[in-house]
Each structure stands twice: as C-alpha cells, then as structure tokens.
C-alpha positions as CSV (number, residue, x, y, z in Angstrom):
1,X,11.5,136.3,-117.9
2,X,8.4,133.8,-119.2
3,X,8.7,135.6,-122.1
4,X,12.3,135.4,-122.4
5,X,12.0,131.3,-121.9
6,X,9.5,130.8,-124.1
7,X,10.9,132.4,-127.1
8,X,14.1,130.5,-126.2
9,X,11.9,126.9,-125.9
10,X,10.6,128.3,-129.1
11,X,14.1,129.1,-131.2
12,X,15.3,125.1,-129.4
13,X,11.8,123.8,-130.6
14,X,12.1,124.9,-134.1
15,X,16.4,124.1,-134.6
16,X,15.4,120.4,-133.8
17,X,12.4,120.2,-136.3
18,X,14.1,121.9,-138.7
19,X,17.6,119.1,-137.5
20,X,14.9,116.2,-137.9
21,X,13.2,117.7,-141.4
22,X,17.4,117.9,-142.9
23,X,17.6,114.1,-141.8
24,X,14.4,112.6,-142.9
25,X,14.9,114.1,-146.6
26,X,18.2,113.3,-146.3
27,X,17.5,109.7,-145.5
28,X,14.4,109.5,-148.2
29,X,15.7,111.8,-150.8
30,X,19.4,110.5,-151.1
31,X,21.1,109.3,-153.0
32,X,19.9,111.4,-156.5
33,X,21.2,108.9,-159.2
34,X,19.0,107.2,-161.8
35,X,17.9,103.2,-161.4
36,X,20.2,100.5,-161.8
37,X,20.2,100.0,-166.2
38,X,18.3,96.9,-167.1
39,X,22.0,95.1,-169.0
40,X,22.6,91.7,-168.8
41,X,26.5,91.2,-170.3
42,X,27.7,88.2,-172.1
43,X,30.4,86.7,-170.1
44,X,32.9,85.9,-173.2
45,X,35.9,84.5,-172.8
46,X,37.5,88.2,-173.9
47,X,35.2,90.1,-172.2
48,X,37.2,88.2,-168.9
49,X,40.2,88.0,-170.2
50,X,40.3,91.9,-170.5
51,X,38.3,92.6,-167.4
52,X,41.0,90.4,-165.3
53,X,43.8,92.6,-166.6
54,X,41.8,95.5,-166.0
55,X,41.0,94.5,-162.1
56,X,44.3,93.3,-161.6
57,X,46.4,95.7,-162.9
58,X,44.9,99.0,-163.9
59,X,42.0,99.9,-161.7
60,X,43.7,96.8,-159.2
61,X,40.0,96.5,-157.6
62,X,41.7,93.4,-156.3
63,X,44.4,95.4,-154.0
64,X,41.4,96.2,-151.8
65,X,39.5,93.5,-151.9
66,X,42.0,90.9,-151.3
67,X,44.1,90.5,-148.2
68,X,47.3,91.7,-149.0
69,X,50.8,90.3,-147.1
70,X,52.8,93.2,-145.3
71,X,55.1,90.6,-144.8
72,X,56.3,91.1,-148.0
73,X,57.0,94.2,-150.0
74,X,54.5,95.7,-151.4
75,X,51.6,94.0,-149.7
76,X,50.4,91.0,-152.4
77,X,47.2,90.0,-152.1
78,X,47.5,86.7,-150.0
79,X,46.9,83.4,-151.9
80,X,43.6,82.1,-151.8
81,X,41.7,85.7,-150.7
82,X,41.0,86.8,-154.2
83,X,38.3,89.2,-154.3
84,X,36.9,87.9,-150.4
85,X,37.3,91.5,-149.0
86,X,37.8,92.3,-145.4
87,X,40.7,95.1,-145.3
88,X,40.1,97.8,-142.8
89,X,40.2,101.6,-143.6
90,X,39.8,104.1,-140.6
91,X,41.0,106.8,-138.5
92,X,44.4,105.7,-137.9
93,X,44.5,106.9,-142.1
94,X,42.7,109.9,-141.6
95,X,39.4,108.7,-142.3
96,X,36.1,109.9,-140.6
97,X,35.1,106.2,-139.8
98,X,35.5,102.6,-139.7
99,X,35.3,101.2,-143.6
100,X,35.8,97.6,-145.2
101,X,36.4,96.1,-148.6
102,X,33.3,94.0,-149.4
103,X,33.3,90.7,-151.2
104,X,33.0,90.9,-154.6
105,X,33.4,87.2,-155.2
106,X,30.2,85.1,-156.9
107,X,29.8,84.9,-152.9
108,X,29.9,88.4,-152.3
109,X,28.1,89.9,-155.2
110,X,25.3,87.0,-155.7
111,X,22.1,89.0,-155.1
112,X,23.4,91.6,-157.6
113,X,22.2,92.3,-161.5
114,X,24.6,93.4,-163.8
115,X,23.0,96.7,-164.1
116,X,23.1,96.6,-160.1
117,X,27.0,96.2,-159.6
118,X,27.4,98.5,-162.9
119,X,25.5,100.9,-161.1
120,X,27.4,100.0,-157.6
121,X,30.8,100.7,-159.9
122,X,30.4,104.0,-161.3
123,X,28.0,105.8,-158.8
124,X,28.9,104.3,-155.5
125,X,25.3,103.5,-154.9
126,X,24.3,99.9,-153.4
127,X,21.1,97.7,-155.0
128,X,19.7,98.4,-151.1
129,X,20.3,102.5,-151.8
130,X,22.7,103.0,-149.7
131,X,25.5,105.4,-150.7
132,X,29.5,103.9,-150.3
133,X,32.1,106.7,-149.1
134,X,34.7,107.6,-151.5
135,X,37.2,105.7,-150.6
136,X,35.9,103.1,-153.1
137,X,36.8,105.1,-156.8
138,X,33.3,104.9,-157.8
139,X,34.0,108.8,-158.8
140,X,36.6,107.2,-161.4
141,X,35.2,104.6,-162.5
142,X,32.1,106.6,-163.4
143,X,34.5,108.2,-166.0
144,X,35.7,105.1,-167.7
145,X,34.5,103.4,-170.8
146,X,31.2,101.5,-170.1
147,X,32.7,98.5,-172.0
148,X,35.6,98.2,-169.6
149,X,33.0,98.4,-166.5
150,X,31.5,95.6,-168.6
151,X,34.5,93.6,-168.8
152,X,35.4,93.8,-165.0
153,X,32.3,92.8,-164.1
154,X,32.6,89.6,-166.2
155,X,35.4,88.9,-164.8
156,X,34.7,89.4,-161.1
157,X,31.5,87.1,-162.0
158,X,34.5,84.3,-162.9
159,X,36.8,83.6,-160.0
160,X,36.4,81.5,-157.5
161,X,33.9,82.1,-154.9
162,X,35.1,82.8,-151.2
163,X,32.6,82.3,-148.3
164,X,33.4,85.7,-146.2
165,X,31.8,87.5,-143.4
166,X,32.5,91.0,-143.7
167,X,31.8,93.9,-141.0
168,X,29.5,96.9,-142.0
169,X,31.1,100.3,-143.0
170,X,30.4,102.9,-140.2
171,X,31.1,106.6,-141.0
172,X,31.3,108.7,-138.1
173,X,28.3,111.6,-137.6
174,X,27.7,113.7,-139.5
175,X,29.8,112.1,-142.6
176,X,27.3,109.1,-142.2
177,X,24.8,111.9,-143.3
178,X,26.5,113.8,-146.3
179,X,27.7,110.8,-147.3
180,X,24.4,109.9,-148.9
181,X,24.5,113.5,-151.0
182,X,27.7,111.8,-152.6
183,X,27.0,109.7,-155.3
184,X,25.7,110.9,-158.8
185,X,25.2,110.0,-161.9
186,X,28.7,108.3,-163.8
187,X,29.7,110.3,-166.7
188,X,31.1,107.4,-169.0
189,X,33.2,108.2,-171.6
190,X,34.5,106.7,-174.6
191,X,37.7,105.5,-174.1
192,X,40.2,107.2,-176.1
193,X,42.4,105.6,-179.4
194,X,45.5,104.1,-178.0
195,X,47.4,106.1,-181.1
196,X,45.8,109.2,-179.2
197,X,48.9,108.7,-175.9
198,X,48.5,111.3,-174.3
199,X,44.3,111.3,-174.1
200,X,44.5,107.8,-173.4
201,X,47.2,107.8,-170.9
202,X,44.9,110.1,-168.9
203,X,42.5,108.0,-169.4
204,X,44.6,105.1,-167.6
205,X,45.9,107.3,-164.5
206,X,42.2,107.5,-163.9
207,X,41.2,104.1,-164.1
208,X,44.2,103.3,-161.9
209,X,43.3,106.5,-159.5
210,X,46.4,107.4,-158.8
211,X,45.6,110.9,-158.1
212,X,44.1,109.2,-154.9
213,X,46.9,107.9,-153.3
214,X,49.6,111.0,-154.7
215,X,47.6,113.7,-153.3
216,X,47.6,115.0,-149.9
217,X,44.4,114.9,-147.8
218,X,42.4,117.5,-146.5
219,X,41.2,117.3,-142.6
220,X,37.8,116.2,-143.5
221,X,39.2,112.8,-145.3
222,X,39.2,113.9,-149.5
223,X,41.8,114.4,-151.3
224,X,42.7,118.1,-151.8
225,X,42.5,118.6,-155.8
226,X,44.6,122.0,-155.4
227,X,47.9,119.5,-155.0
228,X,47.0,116.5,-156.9
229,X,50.0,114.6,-158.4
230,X,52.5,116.1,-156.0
231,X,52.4,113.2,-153.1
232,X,52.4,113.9,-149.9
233,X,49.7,112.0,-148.6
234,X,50.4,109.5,-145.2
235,X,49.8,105.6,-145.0
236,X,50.8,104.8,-140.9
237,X,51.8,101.3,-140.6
238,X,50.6,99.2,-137.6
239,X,54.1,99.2,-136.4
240,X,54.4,102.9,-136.3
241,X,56.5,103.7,-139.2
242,X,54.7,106.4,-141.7
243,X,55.0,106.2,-146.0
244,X,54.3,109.0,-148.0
245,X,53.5,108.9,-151.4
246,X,55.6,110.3,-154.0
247,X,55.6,113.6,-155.6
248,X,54.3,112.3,-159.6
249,X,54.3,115.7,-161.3
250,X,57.1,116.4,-163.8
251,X,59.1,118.7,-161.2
252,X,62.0,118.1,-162.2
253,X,63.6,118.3,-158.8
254,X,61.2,116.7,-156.4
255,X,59.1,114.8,-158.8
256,X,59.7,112.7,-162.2
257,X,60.6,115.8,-164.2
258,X,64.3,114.2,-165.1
259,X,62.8,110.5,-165.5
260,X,62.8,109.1,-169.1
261,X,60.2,106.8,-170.6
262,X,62.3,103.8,-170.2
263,X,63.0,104.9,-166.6
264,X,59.1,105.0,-165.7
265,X,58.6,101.6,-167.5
266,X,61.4,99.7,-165.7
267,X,60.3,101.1,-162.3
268,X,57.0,99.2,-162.9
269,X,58.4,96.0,-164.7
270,X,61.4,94.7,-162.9
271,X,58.6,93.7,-160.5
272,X,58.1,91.1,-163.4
273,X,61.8,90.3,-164.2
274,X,62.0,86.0,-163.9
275,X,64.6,86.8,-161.4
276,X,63.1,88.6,-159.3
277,X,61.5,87.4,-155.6
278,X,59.6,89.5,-153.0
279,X,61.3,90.1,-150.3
280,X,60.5,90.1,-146.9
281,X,59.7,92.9,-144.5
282,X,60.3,92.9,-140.7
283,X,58.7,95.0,-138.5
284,X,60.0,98.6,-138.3
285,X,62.1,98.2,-141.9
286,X,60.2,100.5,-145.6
287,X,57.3,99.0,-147.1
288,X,55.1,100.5,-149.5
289,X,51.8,100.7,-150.0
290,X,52.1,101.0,-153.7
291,X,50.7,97.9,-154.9
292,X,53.8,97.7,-157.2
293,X,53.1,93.9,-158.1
294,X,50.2,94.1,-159.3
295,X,50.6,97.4,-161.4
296,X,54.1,95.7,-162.6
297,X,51.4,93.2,-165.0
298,X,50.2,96.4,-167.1
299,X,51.6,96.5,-170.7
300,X,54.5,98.6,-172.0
301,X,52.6,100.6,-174.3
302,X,49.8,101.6,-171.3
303,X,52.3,102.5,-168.8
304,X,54.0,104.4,-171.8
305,X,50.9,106.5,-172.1
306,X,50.5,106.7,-168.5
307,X,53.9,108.5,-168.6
308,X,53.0,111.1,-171.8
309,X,50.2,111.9,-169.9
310,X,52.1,112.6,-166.5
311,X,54.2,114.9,-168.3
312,X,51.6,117.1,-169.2
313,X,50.4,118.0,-165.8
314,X,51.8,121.2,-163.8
315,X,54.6,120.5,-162.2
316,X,54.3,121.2,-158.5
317,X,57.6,121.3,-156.0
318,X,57.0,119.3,-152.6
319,X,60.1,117.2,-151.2
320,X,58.8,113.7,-149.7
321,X,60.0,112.4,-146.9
322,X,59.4,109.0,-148.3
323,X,59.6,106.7,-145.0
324,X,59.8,107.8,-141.4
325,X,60.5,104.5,-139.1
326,X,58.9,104.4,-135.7
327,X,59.8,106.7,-132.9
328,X,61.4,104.5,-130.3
329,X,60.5,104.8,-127.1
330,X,63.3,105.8,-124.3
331,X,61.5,106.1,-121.4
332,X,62.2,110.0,-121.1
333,X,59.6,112.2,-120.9
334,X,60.1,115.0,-123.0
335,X,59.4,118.5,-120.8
C-alpha cells in the first residue's frame, strides 16, 4: 500500500512539474515573432488620405474601436468616439473571455513606434510582448500590402486624440495560455494591380475580413475555415433577438449566386444615396451588425472586384435564418 502511494505522490509530483515547466516556457518563450522593424513613416498628406479610407471603409478598424449607436441601423460609430475604443466582446458571442477594443487614438497608441504598432497590426503582438486574441484581424492584416499598413497607421496617428480608460482583455484558462502560441510572423504581400479584379478583389475581402463575420464558429471561438463564406455565424443582441450572417458564396439559391454586379454595388451604396437617413431601431425590431455605413464609403471599382472575387469561391448551400426576435416570456413553464 506505501508503495502503491508513493508511486501515486510520484506520477502527481511529476504532472505538476511537468504543468509548471508547459507554463513557464510558455510565458518566456511566447510569442515566436521577430522584433518590432526599426520604420519611421512620413505622415504625408496621401499617405492619410488613403489610410482614412482604408480604416474607415475597407479593413473599418474604426467599427471596433469606436462606439457604435444600436439605436440606429447598422450600429454607426457615435460622434465624437473615433478611434477611443471600449466595445466589449465576450461569452454572450461565443467567446472564451471578456475582450475590449483599445484606444488607438494619439492617446491610445502614444508610447508606440511605428515599427511597434506595425508589428501590433500584422502579428497581433503588443510592444510589452503580450499576444492579442484573434478577434483583432491581425492574421489579415499580416497579409496586406505593407504600404497600406503604412498608410493606416498615418492616419490613426492624425485624428483627434480621445482621453479613454479602457479595461484589460481577460481570456478564460487555458485560452489565456495558447493564446500566446498565436501570433507569428505577417506574411505581407504585394498588393495586386487593380486591372488584375479578381486577384485584387481577394485581396480586398481580406483586408475587410469578411470571412470573419460570414463563417460559422467552432465551440472553441475560431471561425471554422471548412464553411467560410457560407454565413451562419450568431451576433445575440442585448435585447435577446439573434442576427446571422449571410450566406456570401455564389449559391445561387441561398447565397448571391443570382445577384448581378450592379446588384452587389447598390446593396453597399444606397447607404450613400443624399436621400437617404438612418433609421432608428427599437428594442426587439432587425438590426445588423454589418457595419453597412461605413463599407457603403468604398469605391465602385473595389467593391466591383470584391464581387469578381466572391464569384470565384465554392458555392456552399446553407439557408439563414437572418433574424430571430426575442422569445417572449409567458409565464408557462414548459414541461
């Protein structure tokens, strides 16, 4: 029986060495990407000209970093919270933790280099070393063009500083551990000739990520690659009511199969149309999370290519439910 409890002391002795060994490399070994580059960019007047339609509009970095107004549709960013952070991703979206958007106005991003917040961008790696979860597109924007990276960051340098205290991040255990084998190194591309449409609208449907929000989830909080484009993945609302994203591939029945290039187009720019208000939401009535707003201010010819390059993709069947409005309560209990 000594023996017996010994060996068994032994085995427990040598799983929590070998537990405290995984966690100590983990914390000193992690995250494997290279230094921050030693670049300085010159803040021209194009270079923020081009990064503002780039954050706004393709990549819309300022969807998540702003506050945005569920009062009316589409969630706008709020006046006067440009770039200030402070949204709040967790587990009521199927996330393993607590997460917020981080201020990244001159405020927020002050005791950053360029070659720090480039390196923040397209690794998701913090000048402190400490690795962002995913839900920031760091793993897209470490396929983009340097020179665009360049040009956001100019202009994010530019707007007006807001004075914000934002939470920290918390991922639950043990994703606050894997998290840091995350990041790696971006793999920057050139960005492709705009004659080239279809090459360069899949370039642009990866700088807007919009294989993150039209792909279904897995349980552990990624997106599952083996659907992507068909929709399908859940944004709850605080009032109860539930959007799903839409189906994207060129299915012709559940998807955008038997939509034509002018029909893609206009489904982004009547947002733009001089007649044209945002309406209010109540409470209980469809909203979307599809910051359609701010995607409404990309050119004709991007969102062209954007389209080209959609119908290229495998079409995939899967029927969305696109809004389900809170379940009301009756005061039955259901047997």
């Amino acid at each position: 029986m000594k023996k017996i409890l010994k060996i068994t002391v032994y085995l427990i002795g040598s799983l929590v060495l070998l537990l405290v060994c995984a966690v100590v490399i983990l914390q000193f070994s992690f995250p494997k990407v290279d230094p921050a580059p030693d670049l300085t960019i010159d803040y021209t007047p194009d270079r923020i000209q081009r990064g503002a339609y780039l954050a706004n509009h393709v990549a819309v970095c300022m969807d998540c970093h702003s506050k945005r107004d569920f009062s009316l549709f589409s969630g706008p960013p709020t006046p006067g919270t440009l770039g200030a952070g402070g949204d709040r991703f967790d587990h009521s979206m199927g996330l393993p933790g607590v997460f917020y958007a981080k201020n990244i106005t001159p405020f927020g991003i002050s005791d950053y280099t360029d070659g720090e917040l480039f390196r923040l961008i397209t690794t998701g790696v913090t000048n402190d070393g400490r690795a962002m979860f995913p839900l920031m597109p760091y793993v897209y924007y470490g396929k983009m063009d340097p020179e665009d990276i360049y040009d956001i960051i100019a202009y994010i340098r530019s707007i007006p500083s807001v004075e914000t205290k934002i939470e920290d991040s918390k991922a639950d255990f043990p994703v606050n551990l894997i998290l840091r084998t995350m990041p790696q190194n971006a793999e920057m591309v050139t960005k492709p000739d705009p004659k080239d449409q279809i090459a360069y609208g899949g370039y642009l449907v990866n700088a807007s990520g919009c294989i993150e929000c039209h792909t279904r989830m897995t349980p552990q909080g990624v997106i599952n690659h083996e659907f992507a484009y068909s929709g399908g993945r859940d944004f709850p609302f605080p009032d109860g009511s539930l959007v799903t994203s839409s189906n994207i591939t060129p299915d012709p029945e559940t998807g955008i199969g038997n939509w034509s290039e002018e029909v893609f187009i206009q489904r982004f720019k009547q947002y733009t149309d001089s007649g044209y208000a945002i309406p209010k939401v109540n409470p209980g009535e469809f909203n979307s999370i599809m910051p359609w707003t701010m995607y409404a201010g990309m050119k004709e010819e991007d969102l062209s290519a954007m389209y080209a390059y959609l119908q290229t993709i495998s079409p995939m069947k899967n029927e969305i439910v696109k809004f389900t409005p809170a379940k009301k309560s009756t005061g039955l209990v259901d047997n």
